[in-house]
C-alpha positions as CSV (number, residue, x, y, z in Angstrom):
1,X,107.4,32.8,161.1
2,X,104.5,34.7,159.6
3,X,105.6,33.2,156.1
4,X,105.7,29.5,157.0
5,X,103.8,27.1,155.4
6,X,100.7,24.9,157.3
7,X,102.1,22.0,159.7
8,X,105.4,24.3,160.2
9,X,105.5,25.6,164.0
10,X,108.0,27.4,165.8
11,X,108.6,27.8,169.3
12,X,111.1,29.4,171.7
13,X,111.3,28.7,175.4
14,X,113.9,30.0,178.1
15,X,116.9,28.1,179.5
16,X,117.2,27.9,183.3
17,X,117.6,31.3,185.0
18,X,121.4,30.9,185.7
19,X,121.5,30.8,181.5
20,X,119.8,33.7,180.7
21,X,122.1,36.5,181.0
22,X,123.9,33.7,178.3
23,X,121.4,32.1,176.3
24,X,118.7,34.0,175.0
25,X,116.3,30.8,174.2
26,X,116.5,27.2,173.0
27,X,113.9,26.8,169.7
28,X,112.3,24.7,167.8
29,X,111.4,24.3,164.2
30,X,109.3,21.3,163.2
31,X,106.8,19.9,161.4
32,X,103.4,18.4,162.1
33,X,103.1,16.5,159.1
34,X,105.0,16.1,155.9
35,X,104.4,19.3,153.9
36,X,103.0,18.9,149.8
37,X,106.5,20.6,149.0
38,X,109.5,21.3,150.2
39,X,109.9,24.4,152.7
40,X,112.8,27.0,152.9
41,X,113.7,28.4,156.2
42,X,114.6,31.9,156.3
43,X,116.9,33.5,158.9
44,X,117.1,37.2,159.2
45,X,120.2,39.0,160.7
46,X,119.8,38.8,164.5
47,X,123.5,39.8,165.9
48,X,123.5,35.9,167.9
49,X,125.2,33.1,167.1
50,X,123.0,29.5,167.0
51,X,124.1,25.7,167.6
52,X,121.0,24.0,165.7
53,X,120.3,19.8,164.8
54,X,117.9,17.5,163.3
55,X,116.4,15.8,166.1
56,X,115.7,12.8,164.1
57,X,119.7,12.8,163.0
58,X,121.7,14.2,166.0
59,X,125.0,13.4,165.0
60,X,124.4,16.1,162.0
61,X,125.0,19.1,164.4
62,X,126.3,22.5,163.0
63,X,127.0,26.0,164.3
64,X,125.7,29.8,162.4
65,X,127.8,32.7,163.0
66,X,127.0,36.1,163.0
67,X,124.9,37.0,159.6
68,X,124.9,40.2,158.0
69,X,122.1,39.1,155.5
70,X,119.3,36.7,155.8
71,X,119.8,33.5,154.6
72,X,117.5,31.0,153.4
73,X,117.6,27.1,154.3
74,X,115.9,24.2,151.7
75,X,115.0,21.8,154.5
76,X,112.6,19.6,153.2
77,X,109.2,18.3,153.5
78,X,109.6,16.9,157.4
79,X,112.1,17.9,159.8
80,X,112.4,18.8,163.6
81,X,115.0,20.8,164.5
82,X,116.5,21.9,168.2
83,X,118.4,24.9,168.4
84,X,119.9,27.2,170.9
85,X,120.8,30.8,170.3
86,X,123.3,32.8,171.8
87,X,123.5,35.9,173.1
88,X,125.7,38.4,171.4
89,X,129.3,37.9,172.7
90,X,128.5,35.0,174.7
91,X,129.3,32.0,172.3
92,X,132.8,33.1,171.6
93,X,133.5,33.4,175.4
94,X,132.0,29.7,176.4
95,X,133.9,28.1,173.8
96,X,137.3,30.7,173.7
97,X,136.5,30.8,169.9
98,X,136.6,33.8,167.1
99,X,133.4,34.9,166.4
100,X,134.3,36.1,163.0
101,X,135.7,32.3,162.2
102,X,131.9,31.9,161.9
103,X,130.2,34.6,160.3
104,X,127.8,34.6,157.2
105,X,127.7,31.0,157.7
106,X,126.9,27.6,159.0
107,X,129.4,24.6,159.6
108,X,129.4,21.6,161.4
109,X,129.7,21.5,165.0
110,X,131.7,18.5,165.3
111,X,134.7,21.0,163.8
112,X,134.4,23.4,166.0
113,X,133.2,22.3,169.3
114,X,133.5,18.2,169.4
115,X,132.7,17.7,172.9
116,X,129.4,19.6,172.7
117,X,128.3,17.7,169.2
118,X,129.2,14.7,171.0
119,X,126.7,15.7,173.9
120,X,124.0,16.1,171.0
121,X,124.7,13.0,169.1
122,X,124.9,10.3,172.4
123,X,121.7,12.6,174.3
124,X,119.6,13.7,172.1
125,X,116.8,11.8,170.0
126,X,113.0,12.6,168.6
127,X,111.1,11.2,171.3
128,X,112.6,14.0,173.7
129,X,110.0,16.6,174.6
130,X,110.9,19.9,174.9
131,X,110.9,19.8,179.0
132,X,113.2,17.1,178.5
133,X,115.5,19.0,176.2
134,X,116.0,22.0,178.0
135,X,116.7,19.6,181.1
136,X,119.6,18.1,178.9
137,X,120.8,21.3,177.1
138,X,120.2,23.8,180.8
139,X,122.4,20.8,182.5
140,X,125.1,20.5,179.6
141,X,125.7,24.7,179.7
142,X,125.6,25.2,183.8
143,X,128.0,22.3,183.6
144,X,130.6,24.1,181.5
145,X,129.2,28.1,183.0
146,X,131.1,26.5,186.4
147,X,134.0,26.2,184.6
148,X,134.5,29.1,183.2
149,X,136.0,32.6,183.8
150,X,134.9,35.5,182.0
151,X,136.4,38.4,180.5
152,X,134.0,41.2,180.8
153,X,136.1,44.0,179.2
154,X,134.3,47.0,180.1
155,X,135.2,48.6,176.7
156,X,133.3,46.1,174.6
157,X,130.9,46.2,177.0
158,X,130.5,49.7,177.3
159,X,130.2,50.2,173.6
160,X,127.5,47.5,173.7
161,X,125.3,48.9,176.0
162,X,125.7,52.3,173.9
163,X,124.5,50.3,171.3
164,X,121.4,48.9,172.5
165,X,120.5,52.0,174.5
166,X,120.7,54.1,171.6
167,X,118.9,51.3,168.9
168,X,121.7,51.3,167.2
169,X,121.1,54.8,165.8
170,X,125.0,56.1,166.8
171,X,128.0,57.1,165.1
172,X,130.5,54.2,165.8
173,X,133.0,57.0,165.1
174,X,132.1,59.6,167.5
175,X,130.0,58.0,170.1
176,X,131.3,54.9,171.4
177,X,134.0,56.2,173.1
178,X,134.8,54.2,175.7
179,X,138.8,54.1,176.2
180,X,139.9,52.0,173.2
181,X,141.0,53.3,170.0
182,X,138.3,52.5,167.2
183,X,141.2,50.2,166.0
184,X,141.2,48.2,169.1
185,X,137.2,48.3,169.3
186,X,137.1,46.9,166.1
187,X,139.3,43.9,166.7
188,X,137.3,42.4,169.9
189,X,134.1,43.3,168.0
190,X,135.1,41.0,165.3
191,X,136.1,38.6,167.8
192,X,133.5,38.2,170.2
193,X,130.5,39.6,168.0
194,X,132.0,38.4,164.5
195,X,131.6,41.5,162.7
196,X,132.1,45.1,163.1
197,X,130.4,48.0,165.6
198,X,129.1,49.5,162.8
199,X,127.5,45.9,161.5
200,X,126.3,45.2,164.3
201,X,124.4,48.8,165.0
202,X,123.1,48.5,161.7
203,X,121.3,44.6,162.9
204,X,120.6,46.2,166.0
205,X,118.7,48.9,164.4
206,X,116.6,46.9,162.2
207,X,115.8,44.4,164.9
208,X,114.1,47.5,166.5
209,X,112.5,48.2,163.6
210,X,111.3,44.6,163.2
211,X,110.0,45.1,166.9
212,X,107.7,47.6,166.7
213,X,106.0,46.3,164.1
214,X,104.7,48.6,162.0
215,X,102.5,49.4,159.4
216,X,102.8,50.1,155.9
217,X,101.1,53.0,156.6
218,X,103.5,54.2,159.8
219,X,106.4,53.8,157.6
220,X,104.9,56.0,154.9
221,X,104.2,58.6,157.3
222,X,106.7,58.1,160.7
223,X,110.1,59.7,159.6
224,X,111.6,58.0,162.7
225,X,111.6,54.7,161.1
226,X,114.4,56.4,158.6
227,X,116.4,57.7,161.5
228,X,120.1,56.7,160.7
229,X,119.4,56.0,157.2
230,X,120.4,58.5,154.0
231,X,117.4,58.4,153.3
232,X,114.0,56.3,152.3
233,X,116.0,54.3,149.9
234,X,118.6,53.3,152.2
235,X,116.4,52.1,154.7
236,X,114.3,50.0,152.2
237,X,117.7,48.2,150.5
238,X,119.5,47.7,154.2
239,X,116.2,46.3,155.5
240,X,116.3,43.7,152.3
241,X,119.4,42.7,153.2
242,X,119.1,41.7,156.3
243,X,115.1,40.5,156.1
244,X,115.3,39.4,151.9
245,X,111.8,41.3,151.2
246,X,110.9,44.9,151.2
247,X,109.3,46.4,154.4
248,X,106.0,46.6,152.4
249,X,106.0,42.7,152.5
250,X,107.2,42.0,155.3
251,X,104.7,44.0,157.1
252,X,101.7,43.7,154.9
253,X,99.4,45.8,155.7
């Protein structure tokens, strides 16, 4: 949020313990008074899947797949918006829906998971505070958590973990071999992650990147930032995509 205007604040804060393996935070994006003009909301590629509403019009709920680009949101001169943000392979697995049904997009809620925007539109109004949304949202999810039964396939899990361990610097050919054919690794990516292995390394690898924070300096100088990339060129257009500025801006100094 280092870009945001004056009077825009952000905040995340963490669901009950019994979500977190789940839910990696709720957040909120609102305003402390109404801005001189109207502010755009930029979302960088994060590999999770958000349910986000206005809190001042709850019945306009909507749901944001898997994005392998930043997008930008015009959202006005006031707003105050709720969100909670998924884990990667979570939402598809609560909900028994295809992650890739959602990607590189956002569409209303009420179309995909009607009971929960009917939660938001009867619960949920501005004069919650955030204590008392989390109690709403933490009691909604461990609701529907008892009810369900997961599928933790240890070959998309496995691949996962490779993922992460490795920062996303891996050959999704070669190195995630964990007894499924790259076919059949492929097809439950795209389902419970939205996109494929290699997409999701890739956002995995600039999340790191975004992480560590570094300098314009460091990235002159630190080959490692470049590891897993052609070379400097690569690096600079892929981060773009997913961040919609150079690394020079985004880090600035």
């Amino acid at each position: 949020m280092k870009q945001t205007a004056e009077h825009v604040h952000y905040h995340e804060f963490l669901p009950d313990f019994r979500l977190q393996p789940y839910i990696y935070c709720y957040w909120q994006l609102q305003t402390s008074e109404i801005l001189r003009e109207p502010f755009s909301y930029r979302v960088v590629a994060d590999g999770c899947i958000d349910i986000f509403f206005e809190l001042t019009d709850p019945a306009d709920s909507y749901v944001m797949g898997f994005c392998k680009k930043y997008t930008e949101f015009p959202i006005g001169n006031t707003f105050n918006y709720v969100g909670v943000r998924f884990l990667p392979t979570m939402f598809p697995q609560l909900f028994r829906t295809d992650a890739a049904s959602l990607s590189n997009r956002a569409q209303e809620l009420e179309a995909v998971i009607p009971d929960m925007a009917k939660f938001i539109a009867s619960r949920m109004h501005p004069q919650l505070t955030n204590s008392e949304i989390k109690q709403l949202l933490d009691a909604y999810f461990i609701e529907k958590l008892g009810k369900m039964t997961f599928d933790h396939d240890p070959r998309l899990y496995g691949a996962l973990s490779l993922i992460l361990e490795n920062f996303g610097i891996i050959n999704v050919e070669t190195q995630l071999d964990t007894g499924v054919s790259s076919r059949q690794l492929r097809r439950l990516f795209t389902y419970y992650i939205g996109d494929t292995p290699k997409t999701f390394s890739n956002v995995v690898r600039f999340q790191n990147i975004l992480r560590a924070k570094p300098s314009q300096q460091s990235l002159r100088e630190n080959k490692l930032f470049y590891d897993g990339y052609y070379d400097q060129a690569h690096f600079i257009k892929e981060f773009r995509n997913f961040y919609g500025v150079t690394p020079g801006k985004a880090f600035g100094r």
